[in-house]
FIZA-745217 format. One line per field, with one value per residue: x, y, z of N, C-alpha, C in turn; chain; residue in three letters; residue number from 1. Coordinates in steps of 0.1 Angstrom, whole numbers, plus 5000, padded with zeros to 4 digits. Example, Ala and Ser with C-alpha at 12.3 -4.5 7.8 and 13.67 -1.06 7.14 Angstrom:
2
n.xx	[5132_5128]
n.yy	[4943_4978]
n.zz	[5078_5071]
ca.xx	[5123_5137]
ca.yy	[4955_4989]
ca.zz	[5078_5071]
c.xx	[5132_5129]
c.yy	[4967_5000]
c.zz	[5078_5079]
c	[A_A]
r	[ALA_SER]
k	[1_2]
// end
This chain:
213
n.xx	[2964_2960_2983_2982_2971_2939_2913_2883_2859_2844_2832_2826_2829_2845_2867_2875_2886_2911_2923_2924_2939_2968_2973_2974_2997_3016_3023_3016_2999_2966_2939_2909_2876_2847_2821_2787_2769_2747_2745_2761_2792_2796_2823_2834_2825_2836_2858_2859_2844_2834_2822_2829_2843_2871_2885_2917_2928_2956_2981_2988_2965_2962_2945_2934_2919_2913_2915_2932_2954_2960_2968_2990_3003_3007_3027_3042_3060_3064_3069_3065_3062_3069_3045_3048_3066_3063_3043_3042_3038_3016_2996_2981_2958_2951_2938_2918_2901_2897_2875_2861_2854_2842_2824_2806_2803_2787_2763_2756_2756_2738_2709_2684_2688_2704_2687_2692_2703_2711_2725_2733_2753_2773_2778_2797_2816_2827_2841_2861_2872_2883_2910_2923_2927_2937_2965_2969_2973_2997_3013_3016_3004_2991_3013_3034_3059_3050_3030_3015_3007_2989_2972_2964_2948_2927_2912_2898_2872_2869_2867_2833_2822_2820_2805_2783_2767_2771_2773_2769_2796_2815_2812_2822_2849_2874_2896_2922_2920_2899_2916_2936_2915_2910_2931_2940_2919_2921_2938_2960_2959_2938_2917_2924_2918_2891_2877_2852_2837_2826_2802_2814_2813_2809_2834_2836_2857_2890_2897_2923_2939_2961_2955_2937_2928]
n.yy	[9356_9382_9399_9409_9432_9443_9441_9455_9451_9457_9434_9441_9468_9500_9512_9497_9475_9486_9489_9460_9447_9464_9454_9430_9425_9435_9419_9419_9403_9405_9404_9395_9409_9405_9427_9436_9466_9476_9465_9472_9458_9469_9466_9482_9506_9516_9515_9536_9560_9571_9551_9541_9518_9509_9496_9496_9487_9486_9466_9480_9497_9519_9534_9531_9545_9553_9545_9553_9557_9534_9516_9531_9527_9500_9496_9511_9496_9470_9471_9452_9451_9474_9496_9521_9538_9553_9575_9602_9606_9595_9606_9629_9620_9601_9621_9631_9609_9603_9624_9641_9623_9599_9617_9619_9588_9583_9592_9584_9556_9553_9568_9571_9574_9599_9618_9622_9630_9602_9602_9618_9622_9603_9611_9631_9620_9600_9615_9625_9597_9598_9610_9591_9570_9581_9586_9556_9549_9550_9543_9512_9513_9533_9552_9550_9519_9500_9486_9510_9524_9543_9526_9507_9523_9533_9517_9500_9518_9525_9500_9492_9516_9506_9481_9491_9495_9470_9465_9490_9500_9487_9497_9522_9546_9532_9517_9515_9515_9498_9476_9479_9475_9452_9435_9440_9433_9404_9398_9371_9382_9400_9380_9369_9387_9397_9373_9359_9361_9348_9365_9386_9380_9382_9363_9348_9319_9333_9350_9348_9374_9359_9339_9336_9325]
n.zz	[1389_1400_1400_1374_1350_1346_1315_1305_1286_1247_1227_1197_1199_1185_1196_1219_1203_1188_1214_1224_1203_1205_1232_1226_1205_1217_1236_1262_1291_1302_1323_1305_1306_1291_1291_1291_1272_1279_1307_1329_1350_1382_1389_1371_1366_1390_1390_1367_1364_1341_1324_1302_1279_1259_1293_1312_1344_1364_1382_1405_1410_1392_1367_1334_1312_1283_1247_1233_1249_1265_1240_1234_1262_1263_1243_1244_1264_1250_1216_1191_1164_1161_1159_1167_1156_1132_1145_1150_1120_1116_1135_1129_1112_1127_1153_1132_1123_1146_1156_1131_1112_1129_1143_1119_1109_1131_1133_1105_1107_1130_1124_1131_1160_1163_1151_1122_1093_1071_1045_1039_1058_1053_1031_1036_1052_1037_1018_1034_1040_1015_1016_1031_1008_0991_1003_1005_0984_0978_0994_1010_1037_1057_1072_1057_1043_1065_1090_1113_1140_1136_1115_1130_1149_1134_1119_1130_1129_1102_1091_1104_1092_1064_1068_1078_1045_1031_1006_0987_1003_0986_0961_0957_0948_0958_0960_0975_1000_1005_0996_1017_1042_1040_1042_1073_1087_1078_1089_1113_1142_1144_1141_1163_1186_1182_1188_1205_1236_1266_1290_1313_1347_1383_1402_1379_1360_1352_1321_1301_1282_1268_1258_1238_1209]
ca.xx	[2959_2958_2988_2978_2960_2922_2905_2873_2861_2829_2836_2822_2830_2856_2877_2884_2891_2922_2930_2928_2949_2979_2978_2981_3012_3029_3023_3014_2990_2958_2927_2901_2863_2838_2807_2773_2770_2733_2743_2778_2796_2793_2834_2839_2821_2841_2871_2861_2826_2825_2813_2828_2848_2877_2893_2924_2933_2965_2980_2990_2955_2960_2935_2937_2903_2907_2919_2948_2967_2961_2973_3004_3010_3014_3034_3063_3063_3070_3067_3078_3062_3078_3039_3049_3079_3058_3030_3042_3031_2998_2984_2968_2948_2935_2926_2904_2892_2882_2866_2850_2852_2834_2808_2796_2798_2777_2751_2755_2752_2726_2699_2671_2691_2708_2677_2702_2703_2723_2730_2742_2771_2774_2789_2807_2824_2832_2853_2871_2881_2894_2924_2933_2930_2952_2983_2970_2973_3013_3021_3006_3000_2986_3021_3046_3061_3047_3019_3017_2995_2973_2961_2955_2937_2915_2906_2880_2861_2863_2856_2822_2813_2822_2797_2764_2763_2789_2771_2773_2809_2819_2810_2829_2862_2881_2903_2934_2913_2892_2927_2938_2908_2908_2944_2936_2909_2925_2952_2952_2960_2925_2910_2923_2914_2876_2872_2839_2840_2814_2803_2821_2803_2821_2833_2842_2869_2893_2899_2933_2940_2971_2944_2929_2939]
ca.yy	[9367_9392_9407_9413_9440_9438_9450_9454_9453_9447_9430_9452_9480_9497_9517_9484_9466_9486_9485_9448_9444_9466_9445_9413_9425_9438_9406_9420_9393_9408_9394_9403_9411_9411_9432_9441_9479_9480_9465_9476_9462_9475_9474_9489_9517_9521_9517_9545_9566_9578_9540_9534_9507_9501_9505_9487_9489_9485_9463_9493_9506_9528_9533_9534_9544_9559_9536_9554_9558_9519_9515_9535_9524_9487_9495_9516_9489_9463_9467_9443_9456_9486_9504_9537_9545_9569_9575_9618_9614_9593_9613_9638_9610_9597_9634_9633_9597_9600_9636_9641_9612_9590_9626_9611_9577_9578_9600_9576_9542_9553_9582_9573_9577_9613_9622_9625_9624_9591_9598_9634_9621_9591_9617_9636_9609_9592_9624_9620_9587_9598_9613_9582_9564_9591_9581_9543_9549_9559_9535_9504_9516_9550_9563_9543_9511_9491_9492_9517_9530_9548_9518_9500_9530_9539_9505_9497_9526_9521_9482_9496_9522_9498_9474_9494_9489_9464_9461_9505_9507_9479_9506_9534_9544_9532_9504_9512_9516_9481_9464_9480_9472_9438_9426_9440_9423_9394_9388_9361_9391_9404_9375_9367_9402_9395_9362_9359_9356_9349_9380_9386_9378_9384_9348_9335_9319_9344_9348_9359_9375_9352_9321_9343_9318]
ca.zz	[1381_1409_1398_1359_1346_1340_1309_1304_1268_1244_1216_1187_1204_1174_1201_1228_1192_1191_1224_1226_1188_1209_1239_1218_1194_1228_1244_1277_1293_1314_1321_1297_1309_1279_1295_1281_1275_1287_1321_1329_1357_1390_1389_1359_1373_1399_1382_1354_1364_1327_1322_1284_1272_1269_1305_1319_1356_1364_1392_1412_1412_1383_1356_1318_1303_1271_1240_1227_1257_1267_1226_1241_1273_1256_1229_1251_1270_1241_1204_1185_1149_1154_1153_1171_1144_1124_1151_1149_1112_1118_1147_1126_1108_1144_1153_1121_1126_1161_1155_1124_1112_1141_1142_1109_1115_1142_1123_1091_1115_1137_1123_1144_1179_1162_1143_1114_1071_1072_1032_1038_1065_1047_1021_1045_1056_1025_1015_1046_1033_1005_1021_1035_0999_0989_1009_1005_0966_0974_1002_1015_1050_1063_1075_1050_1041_1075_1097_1128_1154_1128_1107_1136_1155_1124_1110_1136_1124_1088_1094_1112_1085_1058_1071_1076_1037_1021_0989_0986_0998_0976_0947_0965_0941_0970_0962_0980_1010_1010_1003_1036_1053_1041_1051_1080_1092_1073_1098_1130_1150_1143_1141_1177_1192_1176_1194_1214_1251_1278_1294_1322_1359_1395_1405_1366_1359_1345_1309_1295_1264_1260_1257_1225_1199]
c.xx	[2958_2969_2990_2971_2948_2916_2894_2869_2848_2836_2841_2825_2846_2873_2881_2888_2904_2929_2935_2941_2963_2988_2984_2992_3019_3030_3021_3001_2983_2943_2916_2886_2853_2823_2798_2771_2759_2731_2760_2783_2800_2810_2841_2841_2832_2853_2874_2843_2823_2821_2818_2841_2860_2886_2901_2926_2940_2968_2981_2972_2950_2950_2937_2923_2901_2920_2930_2961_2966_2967_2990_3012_3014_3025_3052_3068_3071_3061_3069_3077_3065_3063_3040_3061_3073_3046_3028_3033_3019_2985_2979_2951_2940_2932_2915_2899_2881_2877_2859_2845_2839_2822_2797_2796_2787_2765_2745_2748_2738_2718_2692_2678_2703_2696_2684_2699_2714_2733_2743_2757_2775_2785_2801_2818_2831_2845_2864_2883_2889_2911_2931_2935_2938_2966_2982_2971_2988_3017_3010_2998_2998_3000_3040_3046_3055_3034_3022_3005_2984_2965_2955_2945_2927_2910_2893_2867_2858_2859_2840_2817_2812_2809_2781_2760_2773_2783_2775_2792_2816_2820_2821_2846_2874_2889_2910_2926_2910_2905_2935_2929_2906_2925_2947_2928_2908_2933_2949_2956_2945_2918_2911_2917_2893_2869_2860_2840_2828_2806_2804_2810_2817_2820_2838_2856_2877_2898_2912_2936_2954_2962_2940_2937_2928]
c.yy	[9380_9400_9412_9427_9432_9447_9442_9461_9449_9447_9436_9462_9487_9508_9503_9473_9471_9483_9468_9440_9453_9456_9432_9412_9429_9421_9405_9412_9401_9396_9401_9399_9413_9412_9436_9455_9481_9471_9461_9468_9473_9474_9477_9502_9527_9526_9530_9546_9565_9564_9536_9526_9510_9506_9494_9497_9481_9476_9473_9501_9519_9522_9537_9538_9551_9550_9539_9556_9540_9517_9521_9532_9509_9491_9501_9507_9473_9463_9462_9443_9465_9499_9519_9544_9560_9572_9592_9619_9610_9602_9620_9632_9603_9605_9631_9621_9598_9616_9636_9628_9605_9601_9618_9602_9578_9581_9589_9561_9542_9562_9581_9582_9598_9621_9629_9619_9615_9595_9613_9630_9616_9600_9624_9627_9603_9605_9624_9608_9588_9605_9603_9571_9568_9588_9566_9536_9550_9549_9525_9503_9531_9555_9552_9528_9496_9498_9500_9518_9536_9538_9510_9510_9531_9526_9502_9506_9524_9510_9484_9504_9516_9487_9477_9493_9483_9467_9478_9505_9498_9491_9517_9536_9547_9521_9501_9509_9500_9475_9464_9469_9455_9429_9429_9434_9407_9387_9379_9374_9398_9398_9367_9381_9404_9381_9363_9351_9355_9359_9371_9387_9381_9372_9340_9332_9331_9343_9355_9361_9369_9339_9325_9336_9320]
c.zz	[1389_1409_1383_1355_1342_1330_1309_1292_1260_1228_1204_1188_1193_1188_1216_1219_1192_1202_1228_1216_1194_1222_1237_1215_1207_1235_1257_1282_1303_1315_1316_1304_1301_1291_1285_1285_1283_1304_1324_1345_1368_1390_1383_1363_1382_1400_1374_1353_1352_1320_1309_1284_1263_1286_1310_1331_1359_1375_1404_1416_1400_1375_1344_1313_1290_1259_1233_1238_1263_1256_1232_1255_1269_1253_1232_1260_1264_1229_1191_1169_1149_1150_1160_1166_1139_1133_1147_1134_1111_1130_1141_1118_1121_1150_1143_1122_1138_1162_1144_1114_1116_1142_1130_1104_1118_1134_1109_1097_1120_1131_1131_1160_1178_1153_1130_1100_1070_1056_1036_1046_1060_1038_1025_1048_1047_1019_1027_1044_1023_1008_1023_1023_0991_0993_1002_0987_0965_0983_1007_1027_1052_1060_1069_1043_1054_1083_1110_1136_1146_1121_1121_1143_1146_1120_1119_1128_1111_1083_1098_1097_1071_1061_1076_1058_1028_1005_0983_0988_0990_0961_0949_0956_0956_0970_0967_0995_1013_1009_1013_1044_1050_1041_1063_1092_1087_1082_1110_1139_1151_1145_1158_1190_1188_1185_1203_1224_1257_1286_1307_1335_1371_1397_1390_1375_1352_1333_1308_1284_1259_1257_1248_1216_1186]
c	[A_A_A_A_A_A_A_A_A_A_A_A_A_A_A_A_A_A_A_A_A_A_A_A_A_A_A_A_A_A_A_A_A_A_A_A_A_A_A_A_A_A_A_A_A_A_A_A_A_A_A_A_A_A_A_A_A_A_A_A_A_A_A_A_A_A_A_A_A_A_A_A_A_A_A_A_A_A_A_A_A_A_A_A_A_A_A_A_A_A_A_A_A_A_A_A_A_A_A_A_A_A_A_A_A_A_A_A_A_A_A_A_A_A_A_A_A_A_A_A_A_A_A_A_A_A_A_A_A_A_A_A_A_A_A_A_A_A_A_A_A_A_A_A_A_A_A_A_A_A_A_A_A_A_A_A_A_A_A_A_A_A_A_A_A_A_A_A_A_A_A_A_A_A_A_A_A_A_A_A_A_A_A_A_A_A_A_A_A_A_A_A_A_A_A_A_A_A_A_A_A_A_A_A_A_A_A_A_A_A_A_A_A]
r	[UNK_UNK_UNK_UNK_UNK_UNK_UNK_UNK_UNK_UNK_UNK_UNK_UNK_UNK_UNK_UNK_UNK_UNK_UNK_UNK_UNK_UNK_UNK_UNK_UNK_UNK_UNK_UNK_UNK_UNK_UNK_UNK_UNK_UNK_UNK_UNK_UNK_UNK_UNK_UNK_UNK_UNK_UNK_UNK_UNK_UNK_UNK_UNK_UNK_UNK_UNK_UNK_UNK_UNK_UNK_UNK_UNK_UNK_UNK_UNK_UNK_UNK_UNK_UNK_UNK_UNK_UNK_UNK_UNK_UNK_UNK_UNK_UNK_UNK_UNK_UNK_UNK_UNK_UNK_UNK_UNK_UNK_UNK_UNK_UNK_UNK_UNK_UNK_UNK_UNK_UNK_UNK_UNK_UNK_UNK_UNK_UNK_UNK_UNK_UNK_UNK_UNK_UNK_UNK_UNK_UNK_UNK_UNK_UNK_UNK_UNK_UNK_UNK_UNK_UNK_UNK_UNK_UNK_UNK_UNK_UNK_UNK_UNK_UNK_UNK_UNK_UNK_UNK_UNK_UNK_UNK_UNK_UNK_UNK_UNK_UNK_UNK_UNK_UNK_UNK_UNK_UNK_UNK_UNK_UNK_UNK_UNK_UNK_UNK_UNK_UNK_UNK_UNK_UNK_UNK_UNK_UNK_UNK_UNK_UNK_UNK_UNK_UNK_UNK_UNK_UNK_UNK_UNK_UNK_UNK_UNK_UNK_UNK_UNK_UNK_UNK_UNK_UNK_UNK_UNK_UNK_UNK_UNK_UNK_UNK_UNK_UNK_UNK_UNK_UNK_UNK_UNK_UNK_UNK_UNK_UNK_UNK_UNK_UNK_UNK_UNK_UNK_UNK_UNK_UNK_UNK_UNK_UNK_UNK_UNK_UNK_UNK_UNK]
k	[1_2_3_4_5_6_7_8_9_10_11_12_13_14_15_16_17_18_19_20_21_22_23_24_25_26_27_28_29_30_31_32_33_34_35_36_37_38_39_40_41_42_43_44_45_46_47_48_49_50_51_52_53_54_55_56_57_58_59_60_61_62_63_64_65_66_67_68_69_70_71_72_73_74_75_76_77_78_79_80_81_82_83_84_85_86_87_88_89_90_91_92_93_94_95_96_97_98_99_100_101_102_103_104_105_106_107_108_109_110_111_112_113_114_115_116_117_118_119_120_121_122_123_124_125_126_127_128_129_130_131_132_133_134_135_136_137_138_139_140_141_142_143_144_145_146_147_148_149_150_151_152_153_154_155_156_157_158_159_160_161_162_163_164_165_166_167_168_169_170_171_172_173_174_175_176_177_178_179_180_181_182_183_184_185_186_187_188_189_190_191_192_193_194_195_196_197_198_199_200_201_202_203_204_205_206_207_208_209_210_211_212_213]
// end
């Protein structure tokens, strides 16, 4: 294992969910680290001061720490669904996911810790969505006839805001949407990238994400 990559990953976490669902479909084998956010690894740290999740480090020494260029350093490496075909026309949809989007998320998920009107972003947000049930009303995927780099970058988040109230966005005139989000989170590719690991100690044995069955 000492010449693998090492990520370091928390489960729930909706931005090392993608990263780990690119690593999978490339097939590139590292060794996976599930840490606890409230006591981070001392060589995470070290690895990647700004402390967040996900971070691969490379054998070489290099570091990966932000989830779409790990998503992209897989995928040019081997893609074998073909999801960086239309990535030119999904990237404006993961600008608006991971910006305003994820602003009112966070605001909608959490209020106490943003001292925030959960309904008010809640709304904000929900119009956001509708763009993407717009395309998903004309094609079965974000950016065409197949999946790319956008549904999988964006689905963590709408899986996450989707689930602070199922019974509410169940009502939501959003159908093309949930039947995304639910063949999505339907597949064994998700359901292996979801699996629940041990948290990671110095000394385990080492876990690899080809053993994610």
């Amino acid at each position: 294992m000492a010449e693998a990559p090492i990520l370091y990953s928390f489960r729930r976490c909706p931005y090392a969910m993608r990263a780990r669902m690119a690593l999978l479909v490339s097939g590139i084998d590292c060794e996976i680290r599930e840490i606890v956010l409230r006591d981070k690894p001392a060589e995470m740290i070290a690895a990647s001061p700004k402390a967040t999740v996900p971070v691969l480090v490379l054998p070489d020494g290099r570091v990966i720490d932000e989830s779409l260029d790990i998503m992209r350093w897989a995928l040019a490496r081997n893609d074998p669904e073909q999801w960086l075909a239309d990535a030119a026309d999904g990237e404006a949809l993961i600008v608006a996911n991971d910006g305003p989007f994820k602003h009112h998320l966070d605001r909608y998920k959490y209020p106490d810790r943003h001292g925030s009107d959960p309904i008010m972003h809640r709304g904000v947000a929900t119009v956001l969505l509708k763009a993407l049930e717009t395309r998903l009303d004309m094609t079965a995927w974000l950016c065409g006839d197949s999946c790319s780099l956008a549904d999988i970058a964006i689905m963590p988040f709408v899986r996450q805001f989707a689930a602070v109230d199922p019974a509410w966005f169940g009502l939501q005139p959003l159908p093309a949407l949930r039947g995304w989000l639910a063949r999505l989170t339907g597949t064994p590719l998700f359901a292996r990238a979801m699996r629940r690991l041990p948290i990671w100690q110095p000394g385990n044995c080492p876990t690899l994400l080809s053993e994610l069955r």
